[in-house]
C-alpha positions in Angstrom: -44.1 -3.1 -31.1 -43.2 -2.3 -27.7 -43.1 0.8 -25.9 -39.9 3.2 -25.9 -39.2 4.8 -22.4 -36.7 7.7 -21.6 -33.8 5.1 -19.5 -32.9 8.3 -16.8 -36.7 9.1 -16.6 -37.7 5.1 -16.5 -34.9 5.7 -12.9 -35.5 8.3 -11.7 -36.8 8.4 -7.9 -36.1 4.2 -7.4 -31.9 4.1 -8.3 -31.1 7.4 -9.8 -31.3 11.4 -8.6 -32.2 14.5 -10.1 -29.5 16.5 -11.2 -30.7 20.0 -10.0 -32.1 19.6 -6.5 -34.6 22.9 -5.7 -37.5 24.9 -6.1 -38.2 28.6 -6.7 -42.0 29.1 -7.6 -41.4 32.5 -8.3 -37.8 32.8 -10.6 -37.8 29.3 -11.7 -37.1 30.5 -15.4 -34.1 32.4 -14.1 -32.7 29.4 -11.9 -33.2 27.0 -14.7 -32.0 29.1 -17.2 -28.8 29.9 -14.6 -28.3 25.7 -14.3 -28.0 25.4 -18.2 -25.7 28.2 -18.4 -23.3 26.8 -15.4 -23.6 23.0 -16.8 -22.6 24.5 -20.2 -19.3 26.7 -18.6 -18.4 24.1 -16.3 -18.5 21.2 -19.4 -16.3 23.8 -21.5 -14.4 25.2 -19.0 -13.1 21.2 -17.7 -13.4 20.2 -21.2 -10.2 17.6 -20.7 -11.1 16.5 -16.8 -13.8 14.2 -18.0 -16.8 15.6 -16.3 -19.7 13.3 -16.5 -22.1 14.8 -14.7 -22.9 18.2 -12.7 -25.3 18.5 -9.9 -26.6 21.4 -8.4 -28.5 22.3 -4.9 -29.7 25.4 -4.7 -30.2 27.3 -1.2 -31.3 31.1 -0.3 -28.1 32.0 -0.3 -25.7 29.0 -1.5 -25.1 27.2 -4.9 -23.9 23.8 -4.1 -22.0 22.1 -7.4 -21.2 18.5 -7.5 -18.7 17.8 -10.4 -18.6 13.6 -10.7 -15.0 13.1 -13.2 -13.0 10.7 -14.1 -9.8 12.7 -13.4 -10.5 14.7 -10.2 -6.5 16.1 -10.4 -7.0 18.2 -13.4 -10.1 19.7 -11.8 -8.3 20.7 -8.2 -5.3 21.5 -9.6 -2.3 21.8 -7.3 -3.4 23.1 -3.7 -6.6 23.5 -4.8 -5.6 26.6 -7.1 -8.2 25.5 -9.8 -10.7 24.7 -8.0 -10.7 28.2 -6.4 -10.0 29.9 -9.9 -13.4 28.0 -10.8 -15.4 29.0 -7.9 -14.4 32.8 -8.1 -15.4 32.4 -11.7 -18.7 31.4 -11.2 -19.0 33.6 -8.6 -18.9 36.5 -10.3 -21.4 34.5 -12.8 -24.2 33.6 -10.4 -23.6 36.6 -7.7 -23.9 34.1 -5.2 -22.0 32.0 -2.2 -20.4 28.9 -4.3 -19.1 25.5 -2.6 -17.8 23.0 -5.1 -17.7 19.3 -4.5 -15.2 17.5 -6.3 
């Protein structure tokens, strides 16, 4: 019987990234606690944009979000209105600087 191996783990490093990109020896309970809880708001809050996957880089003073979707228009909105809604949101969340990459 042969061996069964995690498919994103089995990738991870040779064709496929991590989906949180820092490090925080100190807090990292807090950050990673922080990631669930905005993966978790940003899955319910685009519920019908089709959001496949969320990445987040981390700085001192900056949350970077990367939201990959299948229907970028519902997630910008018209003149970017949602997509500021959605970063004034999670700023008052995260009490940090937010840039969102659609």
């Amino acid at each position: 019987m042969g061996q069964k191996t995690h498919p994103i783990g089995f990738r991870l490093g040779f064709n496929k990234n991590w989906i949180s990109n820092w490090y925080d020896e100190r807090h990292f309970a807090e950050k990673l606690k922080e990631d669930a809880m905005l993966r978790k708001y940003i899955h319910a809050r685009l519920e019908h944009a089709a959001v496949a996957m969320v990445e987040i880089m981390r700085t001192t003073k900056r949350i970077t979000i990367t939201i990959n979707t299948a229907r970028p228009g519902i997630v910008i909105g018209k003149k970017g209105e949602e997509v500021d809604h959605l970063r004034e949101e999670i700023r008052r969340l995260t009490k940090m600087d937010i840039q969102i990459n659609v």
